[in-house]
C-alpha positions as MATLAB code, in Angstrom:
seq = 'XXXXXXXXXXXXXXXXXXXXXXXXXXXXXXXXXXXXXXXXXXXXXXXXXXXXXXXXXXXXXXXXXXXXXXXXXXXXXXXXXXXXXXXXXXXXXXXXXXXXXXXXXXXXXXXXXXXXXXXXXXXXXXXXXXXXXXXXXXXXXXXXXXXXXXXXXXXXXXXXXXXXXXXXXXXXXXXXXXXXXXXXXXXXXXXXXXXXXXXXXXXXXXXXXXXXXXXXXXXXXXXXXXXXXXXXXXXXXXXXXXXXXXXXXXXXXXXXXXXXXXXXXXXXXXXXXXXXXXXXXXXXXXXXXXXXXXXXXXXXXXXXXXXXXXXXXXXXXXXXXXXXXXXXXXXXXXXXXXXXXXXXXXXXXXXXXXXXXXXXXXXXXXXXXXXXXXXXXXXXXXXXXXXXXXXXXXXXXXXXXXXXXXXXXXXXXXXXXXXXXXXXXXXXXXXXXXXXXXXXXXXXXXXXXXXXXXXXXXXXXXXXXXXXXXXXXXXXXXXXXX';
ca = [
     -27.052   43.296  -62.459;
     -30.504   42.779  -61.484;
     -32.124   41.854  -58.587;
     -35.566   39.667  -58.637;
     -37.622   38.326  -55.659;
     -40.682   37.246  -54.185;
     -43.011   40.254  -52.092;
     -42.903   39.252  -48.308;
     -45.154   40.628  -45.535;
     -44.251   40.911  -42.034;
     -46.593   40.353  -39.321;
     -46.256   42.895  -36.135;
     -43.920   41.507  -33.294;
     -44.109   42.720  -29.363;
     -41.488   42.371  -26.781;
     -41.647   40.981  -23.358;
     -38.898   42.339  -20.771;
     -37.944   40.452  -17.878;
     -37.195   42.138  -14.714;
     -35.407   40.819  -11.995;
     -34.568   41.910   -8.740;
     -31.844   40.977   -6.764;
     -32.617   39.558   -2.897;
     -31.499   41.540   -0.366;
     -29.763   38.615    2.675;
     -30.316   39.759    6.164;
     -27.535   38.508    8.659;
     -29.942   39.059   11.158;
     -32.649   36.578    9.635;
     -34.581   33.910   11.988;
     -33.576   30.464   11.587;
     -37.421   29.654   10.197;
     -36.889   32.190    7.362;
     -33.427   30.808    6.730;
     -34.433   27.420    5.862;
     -36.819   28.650    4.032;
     -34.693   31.011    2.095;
     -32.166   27.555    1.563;
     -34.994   25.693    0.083;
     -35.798   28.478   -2.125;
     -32.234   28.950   -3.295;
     -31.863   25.575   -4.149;
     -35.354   25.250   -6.273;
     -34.279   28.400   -7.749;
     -30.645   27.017   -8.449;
     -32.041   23.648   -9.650;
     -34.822   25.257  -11.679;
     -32.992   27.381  -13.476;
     -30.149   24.867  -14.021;
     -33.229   22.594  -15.732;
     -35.014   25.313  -17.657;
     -31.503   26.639  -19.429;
     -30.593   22.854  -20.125;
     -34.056   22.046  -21.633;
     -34.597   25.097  -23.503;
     -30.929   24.770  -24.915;
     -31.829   21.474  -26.348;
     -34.976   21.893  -27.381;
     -34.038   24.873  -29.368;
     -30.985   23.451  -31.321;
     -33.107   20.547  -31.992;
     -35.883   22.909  -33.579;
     -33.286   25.053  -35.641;
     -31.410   22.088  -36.906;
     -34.913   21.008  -37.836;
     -35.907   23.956  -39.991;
     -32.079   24.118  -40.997;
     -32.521   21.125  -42.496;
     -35.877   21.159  -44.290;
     -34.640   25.252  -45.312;
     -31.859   23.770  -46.818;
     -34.007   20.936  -48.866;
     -36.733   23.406  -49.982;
     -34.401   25.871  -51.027;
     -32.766   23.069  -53.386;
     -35.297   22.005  -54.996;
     -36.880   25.241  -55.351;
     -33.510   26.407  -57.560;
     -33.922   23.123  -59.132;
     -37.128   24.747  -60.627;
     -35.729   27.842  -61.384;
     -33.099   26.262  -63.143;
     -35.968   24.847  -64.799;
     -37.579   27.529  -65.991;
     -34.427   29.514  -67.041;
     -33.539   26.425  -69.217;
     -36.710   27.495  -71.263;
     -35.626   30.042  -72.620;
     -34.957   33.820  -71.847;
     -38.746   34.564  -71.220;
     -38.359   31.883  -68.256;
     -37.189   34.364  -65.504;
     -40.590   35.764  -66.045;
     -42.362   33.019  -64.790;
     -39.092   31.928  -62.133;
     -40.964   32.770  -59.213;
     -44.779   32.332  -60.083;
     -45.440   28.579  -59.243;
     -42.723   28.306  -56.207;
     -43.911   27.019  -53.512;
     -42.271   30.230  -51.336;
     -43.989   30.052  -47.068;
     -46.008   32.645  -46.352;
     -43.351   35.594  -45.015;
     -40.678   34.508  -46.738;
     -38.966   35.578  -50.248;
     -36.952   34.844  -52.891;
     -34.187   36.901  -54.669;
     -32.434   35.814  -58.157;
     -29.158   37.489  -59.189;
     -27.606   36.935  -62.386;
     -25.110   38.136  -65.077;
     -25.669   36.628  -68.338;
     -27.603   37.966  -70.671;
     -31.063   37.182  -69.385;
     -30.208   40.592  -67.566;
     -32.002   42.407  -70.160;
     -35.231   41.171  -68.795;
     -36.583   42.964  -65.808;
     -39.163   42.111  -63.699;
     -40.587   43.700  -60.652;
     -41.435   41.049  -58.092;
     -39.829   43.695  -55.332;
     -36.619   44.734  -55.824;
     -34.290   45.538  -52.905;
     -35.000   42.358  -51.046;
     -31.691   40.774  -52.400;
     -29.525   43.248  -49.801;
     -31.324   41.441  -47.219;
     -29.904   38.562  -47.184;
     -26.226   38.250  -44.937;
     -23.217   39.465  -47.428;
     -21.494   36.230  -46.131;
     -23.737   34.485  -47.990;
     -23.813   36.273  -50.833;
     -19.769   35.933  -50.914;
     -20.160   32.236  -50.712;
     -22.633   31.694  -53.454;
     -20.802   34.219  -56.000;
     -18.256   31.933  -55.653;
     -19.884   28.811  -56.747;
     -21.005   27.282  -53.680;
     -24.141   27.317  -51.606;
     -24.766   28.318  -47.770;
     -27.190   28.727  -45.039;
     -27.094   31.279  -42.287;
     -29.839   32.639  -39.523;
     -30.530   35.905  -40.080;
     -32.346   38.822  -38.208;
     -34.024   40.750  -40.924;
     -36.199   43.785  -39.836;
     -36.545   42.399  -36.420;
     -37.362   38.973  -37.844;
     -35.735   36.034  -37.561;
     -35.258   33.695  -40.956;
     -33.087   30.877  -42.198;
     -31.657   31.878  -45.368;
     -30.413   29.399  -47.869;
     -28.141   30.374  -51.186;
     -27.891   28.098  -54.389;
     -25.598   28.727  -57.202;
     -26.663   27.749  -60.632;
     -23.853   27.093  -62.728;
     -25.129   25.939  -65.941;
     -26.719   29.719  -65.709;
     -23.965   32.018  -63.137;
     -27.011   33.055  -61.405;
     -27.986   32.759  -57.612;
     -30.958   31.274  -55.839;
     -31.640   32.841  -52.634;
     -34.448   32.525  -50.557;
     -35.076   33.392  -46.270;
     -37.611   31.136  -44.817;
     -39.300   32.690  -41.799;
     -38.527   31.563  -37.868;
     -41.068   32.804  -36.376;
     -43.207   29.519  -35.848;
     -39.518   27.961  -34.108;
     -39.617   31.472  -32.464;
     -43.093   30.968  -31.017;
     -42.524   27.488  -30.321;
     -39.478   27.932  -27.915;
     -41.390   31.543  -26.569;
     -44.201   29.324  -25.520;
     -41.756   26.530  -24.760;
     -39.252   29.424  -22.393;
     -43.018   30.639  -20.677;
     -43.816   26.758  -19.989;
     -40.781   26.315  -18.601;
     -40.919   29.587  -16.543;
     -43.864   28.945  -15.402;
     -42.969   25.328  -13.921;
     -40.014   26.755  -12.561;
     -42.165   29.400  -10.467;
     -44.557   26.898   -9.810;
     -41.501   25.065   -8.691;
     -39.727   27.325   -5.957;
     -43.298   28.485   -4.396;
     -43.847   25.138   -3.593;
     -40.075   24.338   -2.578;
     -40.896   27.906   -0.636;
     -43.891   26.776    1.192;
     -42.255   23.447    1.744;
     -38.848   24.853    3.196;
     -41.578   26.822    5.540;
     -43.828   23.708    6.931;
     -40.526   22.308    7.403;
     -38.806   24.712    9.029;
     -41.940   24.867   11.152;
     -41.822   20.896   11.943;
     -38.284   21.618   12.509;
     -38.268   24.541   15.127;
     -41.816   22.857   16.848;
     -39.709   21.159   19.063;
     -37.521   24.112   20.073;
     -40.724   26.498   20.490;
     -41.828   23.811   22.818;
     -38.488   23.567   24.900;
     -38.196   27.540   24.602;
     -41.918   28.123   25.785;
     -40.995   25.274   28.975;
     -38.159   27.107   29.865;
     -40.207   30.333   30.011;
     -42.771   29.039   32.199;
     -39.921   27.112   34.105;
     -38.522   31.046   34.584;
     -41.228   32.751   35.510;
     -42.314   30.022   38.498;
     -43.742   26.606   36.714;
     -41.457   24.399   37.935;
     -43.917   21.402   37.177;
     -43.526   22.479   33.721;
     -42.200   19.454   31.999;
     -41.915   18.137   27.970;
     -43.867   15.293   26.746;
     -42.228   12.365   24.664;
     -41.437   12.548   21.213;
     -41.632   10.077   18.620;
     -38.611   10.611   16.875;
     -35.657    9.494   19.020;
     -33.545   12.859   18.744;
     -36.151   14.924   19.661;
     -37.105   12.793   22.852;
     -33.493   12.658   23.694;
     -34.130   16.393   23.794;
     -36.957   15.796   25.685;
     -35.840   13.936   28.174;
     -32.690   15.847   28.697;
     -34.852   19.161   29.123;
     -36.891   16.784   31.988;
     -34.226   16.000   33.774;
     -32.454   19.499   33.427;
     -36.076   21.138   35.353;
     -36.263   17.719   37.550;
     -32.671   18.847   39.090;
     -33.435   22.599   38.721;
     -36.956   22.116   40.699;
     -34.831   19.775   43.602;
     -32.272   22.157   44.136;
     -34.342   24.863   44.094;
     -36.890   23.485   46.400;
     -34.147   22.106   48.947;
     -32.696   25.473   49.247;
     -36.306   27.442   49.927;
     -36.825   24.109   52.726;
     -33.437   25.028   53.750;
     -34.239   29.067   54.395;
     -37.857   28.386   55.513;
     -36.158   25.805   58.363;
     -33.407   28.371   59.166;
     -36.103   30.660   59.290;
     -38.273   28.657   61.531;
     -35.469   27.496   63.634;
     -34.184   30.846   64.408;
     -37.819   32.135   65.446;
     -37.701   30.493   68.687;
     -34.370   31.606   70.105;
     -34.874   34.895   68.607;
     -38.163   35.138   70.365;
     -36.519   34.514   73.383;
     -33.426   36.397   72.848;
     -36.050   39.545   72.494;
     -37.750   39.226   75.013;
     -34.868   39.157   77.209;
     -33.743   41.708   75.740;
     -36.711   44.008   76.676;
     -36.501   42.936   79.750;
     -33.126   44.355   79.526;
     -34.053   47.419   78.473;
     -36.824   48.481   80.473;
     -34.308   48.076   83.336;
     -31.596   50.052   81.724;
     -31.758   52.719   84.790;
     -30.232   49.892   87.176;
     -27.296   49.575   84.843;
     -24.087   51.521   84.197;
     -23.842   54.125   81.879;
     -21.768   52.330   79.229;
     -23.519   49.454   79.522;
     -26.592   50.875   78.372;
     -24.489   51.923   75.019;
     -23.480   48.438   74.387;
     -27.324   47.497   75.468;
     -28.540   50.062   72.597;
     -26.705   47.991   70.216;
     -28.105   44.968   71.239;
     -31.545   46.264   71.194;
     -31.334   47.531   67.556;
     -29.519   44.583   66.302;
     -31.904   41.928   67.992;
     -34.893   43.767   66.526;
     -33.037   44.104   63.117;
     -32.722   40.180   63.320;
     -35.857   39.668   64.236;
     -37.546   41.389   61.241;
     -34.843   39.592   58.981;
     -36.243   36.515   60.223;
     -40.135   37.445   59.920;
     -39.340   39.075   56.343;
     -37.469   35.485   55.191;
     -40.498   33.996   56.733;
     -42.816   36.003   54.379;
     -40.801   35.098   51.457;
     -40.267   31.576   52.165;
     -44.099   31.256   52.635;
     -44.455   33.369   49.524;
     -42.060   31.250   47.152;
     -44.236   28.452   48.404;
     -47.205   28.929   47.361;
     -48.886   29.107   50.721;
     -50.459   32.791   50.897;
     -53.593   33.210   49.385;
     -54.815   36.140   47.775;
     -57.298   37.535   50.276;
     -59.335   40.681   48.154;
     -62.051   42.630   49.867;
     -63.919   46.003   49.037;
     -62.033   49.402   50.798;
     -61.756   52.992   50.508;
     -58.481   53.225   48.858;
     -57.678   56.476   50.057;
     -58.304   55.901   53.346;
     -56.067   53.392   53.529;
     -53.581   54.677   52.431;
     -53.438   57.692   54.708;
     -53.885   54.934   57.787;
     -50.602   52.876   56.445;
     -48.838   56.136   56.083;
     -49.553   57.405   59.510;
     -48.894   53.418   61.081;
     -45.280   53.725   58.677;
     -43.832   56.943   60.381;
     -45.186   59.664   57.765;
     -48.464   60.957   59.551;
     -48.570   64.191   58.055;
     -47.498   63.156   54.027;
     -49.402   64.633   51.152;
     -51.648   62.161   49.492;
     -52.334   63.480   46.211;
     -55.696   61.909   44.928;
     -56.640   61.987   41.120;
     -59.942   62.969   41.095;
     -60.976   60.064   38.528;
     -59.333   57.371   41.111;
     -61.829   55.042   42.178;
     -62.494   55.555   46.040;
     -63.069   51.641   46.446;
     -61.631   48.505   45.056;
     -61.397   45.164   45.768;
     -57.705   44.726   47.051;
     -56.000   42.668   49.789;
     -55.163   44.500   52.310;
     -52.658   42.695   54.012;
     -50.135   42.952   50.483;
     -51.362   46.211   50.441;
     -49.985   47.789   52.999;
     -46.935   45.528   53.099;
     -45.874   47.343   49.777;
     -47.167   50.937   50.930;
     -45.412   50.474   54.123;
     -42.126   49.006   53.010;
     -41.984   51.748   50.124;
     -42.249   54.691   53.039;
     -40.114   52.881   55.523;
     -37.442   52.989   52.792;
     -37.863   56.604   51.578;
     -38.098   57.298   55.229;
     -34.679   55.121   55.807;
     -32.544   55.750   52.851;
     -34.369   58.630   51.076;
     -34.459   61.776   53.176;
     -37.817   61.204   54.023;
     -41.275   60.273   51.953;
     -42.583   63.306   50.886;
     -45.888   62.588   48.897;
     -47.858   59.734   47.903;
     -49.387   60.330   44.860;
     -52.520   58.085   43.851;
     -53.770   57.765   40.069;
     -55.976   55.621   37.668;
     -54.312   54.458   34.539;
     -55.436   53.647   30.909;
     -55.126   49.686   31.779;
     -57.283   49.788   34.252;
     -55.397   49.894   37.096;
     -54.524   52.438   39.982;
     -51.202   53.790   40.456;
     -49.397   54.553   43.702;
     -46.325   56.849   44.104;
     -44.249   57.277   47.059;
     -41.722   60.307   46.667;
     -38.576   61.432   48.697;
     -36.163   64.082   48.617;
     -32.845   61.830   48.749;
     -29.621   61.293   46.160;
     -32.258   59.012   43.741;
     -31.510   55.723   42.604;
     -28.613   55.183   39.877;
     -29.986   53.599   36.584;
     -27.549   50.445   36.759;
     -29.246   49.806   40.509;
     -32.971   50.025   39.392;
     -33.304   46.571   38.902;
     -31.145   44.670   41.042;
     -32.368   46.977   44.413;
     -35.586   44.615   44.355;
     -33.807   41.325   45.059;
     -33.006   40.271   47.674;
     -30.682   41.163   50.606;
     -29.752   43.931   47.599;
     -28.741   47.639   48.718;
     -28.519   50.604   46.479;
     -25.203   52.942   47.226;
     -27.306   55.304   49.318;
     -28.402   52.518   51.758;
     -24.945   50.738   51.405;
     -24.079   52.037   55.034;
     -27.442   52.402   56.726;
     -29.617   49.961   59.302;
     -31.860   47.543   57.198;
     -32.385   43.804   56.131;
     -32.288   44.296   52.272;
     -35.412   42.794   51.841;
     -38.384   45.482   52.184;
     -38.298   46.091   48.368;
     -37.842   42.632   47.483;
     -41.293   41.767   49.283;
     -42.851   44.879   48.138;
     -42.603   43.478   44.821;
     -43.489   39.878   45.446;
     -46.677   41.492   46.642;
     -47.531   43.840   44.439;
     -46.628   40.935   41.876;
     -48.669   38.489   43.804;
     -52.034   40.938   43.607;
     -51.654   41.301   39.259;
     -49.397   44.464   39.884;
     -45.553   45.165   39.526;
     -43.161   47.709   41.414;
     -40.423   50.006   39.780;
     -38.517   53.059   40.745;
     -37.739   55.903   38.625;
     -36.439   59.355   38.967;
     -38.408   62.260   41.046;
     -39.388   65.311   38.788;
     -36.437   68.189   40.987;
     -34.643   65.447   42.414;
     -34.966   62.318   44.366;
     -36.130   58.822   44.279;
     -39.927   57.789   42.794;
     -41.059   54.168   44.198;
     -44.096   53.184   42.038;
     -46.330   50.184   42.265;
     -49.640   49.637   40.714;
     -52.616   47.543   41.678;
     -55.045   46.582   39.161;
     -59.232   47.651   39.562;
     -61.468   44.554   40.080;
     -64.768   45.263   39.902;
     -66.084   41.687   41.578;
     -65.494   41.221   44.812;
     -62.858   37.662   44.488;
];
């Protein structure tokens, strides 16, 4: 048995890999990049769910194409050979010279009669490429076609049987033009599908941004609503949800701003109203007390206790005053030129600590523009409380820092402030567990930071390097005089 066929020449193929990675979902993720990720999902679902379907019809339509004119070239090609083998033995000479075989592809004759003893070399070995299915199915008198991947290229392969002669026709026609077809056709596809979910990306984005606008706004009302604007108000929206929002947020601050404006009117009156009997209540008082010699012995005890607890009253009263004038609005921020360090040994002397270290950094300014009065109501409440509930101030240090502002530091030697307390010590009427049982309004720290607050500064405590209490507030460096 002899095998006869057609030289083929295969052109060099290269492979493309896809990688793909899979996306890592963060619980944590902000709504923004949520929606985002949603609309990018779904262009991702929908475009891949439209590039398989396309691509699966496209190619079936292609092969069934080529299947089809395979199958018809491949007949009438063996109607040829059968031809030529009619014309005598010296035909399967001239079998495959005039076939009109594609460029790539190739033939293969098999046969057992006695043409056998004719050999010619037109590349033998090709016949054992073509699928032994095939082969089966044409040896026993029919005729087939089957894809086949032959040296890493795909062909349609076709088998005839000629009966009049027991021989087979076989012949592969190359796939490589269907293969580059639905290659470019896959890359178009790809490439519309990436095209796609960038812009389904960028639109989930501006919309999640058009979405969440709304809520910024309302979130960046309620801060300023927080940190004092109560004028702070939304304006309308066009869309009717989001000026139902709107106007729900507005009248949310319109009834936060009333009730918290009746109650400061309500402590500023109480404050104001209490000033006059007070006033008189201390100066009888005095009186009182400057003529405690013409009294009894344990009178004068219970005359002590009146003493301290009408002047403890009293400063209440001027200390609500300050804050209710404060939460107002109505204290201006006075700034003038003065020796720092001056100043600060003056309030410390006025504030019971006359003889306290004041540690100077020698790069602290010696004057800045400050207002006095704040000043030394937040130097002077922070010794009075070390002084009070600390053991005693024992140093004031003074400092520049990096943010151009200068530090003060009042020290004492007492139990130090717990970390749960270090916050909630500067409201108001607030007491730490070390001043739980002694003599004091509980509002000395909460002015000392409105003040310090008020001047571009803030207040803090922390813990003293050996023990004790650190009160720190800072005041920042203006160079022009306000």
């Amino acid at each position: 048995m002899h095998h006869v066929a057609a030289q083929r020449f295969r052109p060099e193929q290269s492979l493309s890999v896809c990688n793909t990675a899979p996306v890592a979902r963060d619980r944590s993720l902000r709504l923004r990049t949520r929606v985002t990720l949603f609309f990018a999902l779904i262009a991702l679902f929908a475009g891949t769910l439209l590039i398989g379907v396309t691509y699966g019809f496209a190619r079936n339509n292609l092969l069934e194409q080529r299947s089809a004119s395979a199958e018809r070239q491949a007949i009438e090609n063996a109607g040829e050979v059968t031809d030529e083998l009619d014309s005598g033995p010296d035909g399967i000479i001239r079998v495959f010279e005039d076939l009109p075989i594609e460029p790539d592809g190739f033939a293969a004759l098999r046969s057992d009669d006695p043409l056998d003893e004719v050999r010619v070399d037109t590349g033998a070995g090709f016949f054992e490429d073509f699928p032994s299915e095939l082969v089966r199915q044409v040896e026993n008198g029919g005729a087939g076609m089957q894809f086949a991947e032959i040296d890493g290229d795909d062909f349609v392969t076709v088998g005839v049987y000629i009966g009049r002669h027991d021989t087979g026709y076989y012949e592969a026609f190359p796939a490589d033009s269907q293969s580059s077809t639905l290659t470019a056709l896959f890359t178009a596809l790809a490439l519309g599908g990436i095209g796609t979910l960038t812009l389904a990306t960028l639109f989930g984005f501006s919309t999640s941004r058009r979405l969440l606008r709304p809520l910024s706004r309302v979130a960046d009302a309620a801060e300023d609503i927080a940190s004092g604007g109560l004028e702070t108000r939304l304006d309308s929206e066009s869309d009717p949800d989001l000026d139902r929002l709107a106007s729900s947020f507005n009248d949310m601050a319109d009834a936060v701003q009333t009730r918290i404006e009746r109650e400061a009117r309500f402590a500023s009156d109480v404050s104001h109203e209490l000033r006059s009997p007070i006033t008189a209540l201390t100066a009888a008082v005095e009186v009182l007390d400057a003529r405690r010699d013409d009294i009894p012995e344990r009178t004068q005890q219970a005359l002590d206790i009146v003493v301290s607890q009408v002047r403890r009253f009293d400063s209440m009263v001027i200390d609500l005053l300050e804050l209710s004038r404060m939460d107002a609005g109505a204290t201006d921020l006075n700034v003038e030129r003065l020796d720092i360090i001056d100043l600060t040994h003056r309030v410390s002397a006025r504030f019971g600590s006359p003889d306290i270290d004041v540690d100077v950094d020698p790069n602290t300014p010696r004057e800045i523009d400050i207002d006095k009065v704040r000043f030394e109501r937040v130097l002077g409440n922070l010794i009075e409380n070390a002084n009070h509930h600390g053991g005693g101030a024992l140093k004031v240090e003074v400092a520049p820092t990096r943010n151009k502002m200068v530090r003060f530091a009042v020290e004492d030697g007492g139990p130090g402030v717990a970390r749960s307390e270090r916050d909630r010590i500067f409201e108001r009427f607030a007491r730490g567990s070390a001043a739980r049982h002694r003599i004091g309004t509980g509002l000395g720290l909460a002015l000392a930071s409105e003040h310090s607050s008020a001047m571009g500064g803030a207040t803090w405590v922390e813990d003293r390097p050996g023990g004790g209490a650190r009160f720190v507030f800072e005041v920042p460096i203006r160079k022009d005089r306000r």
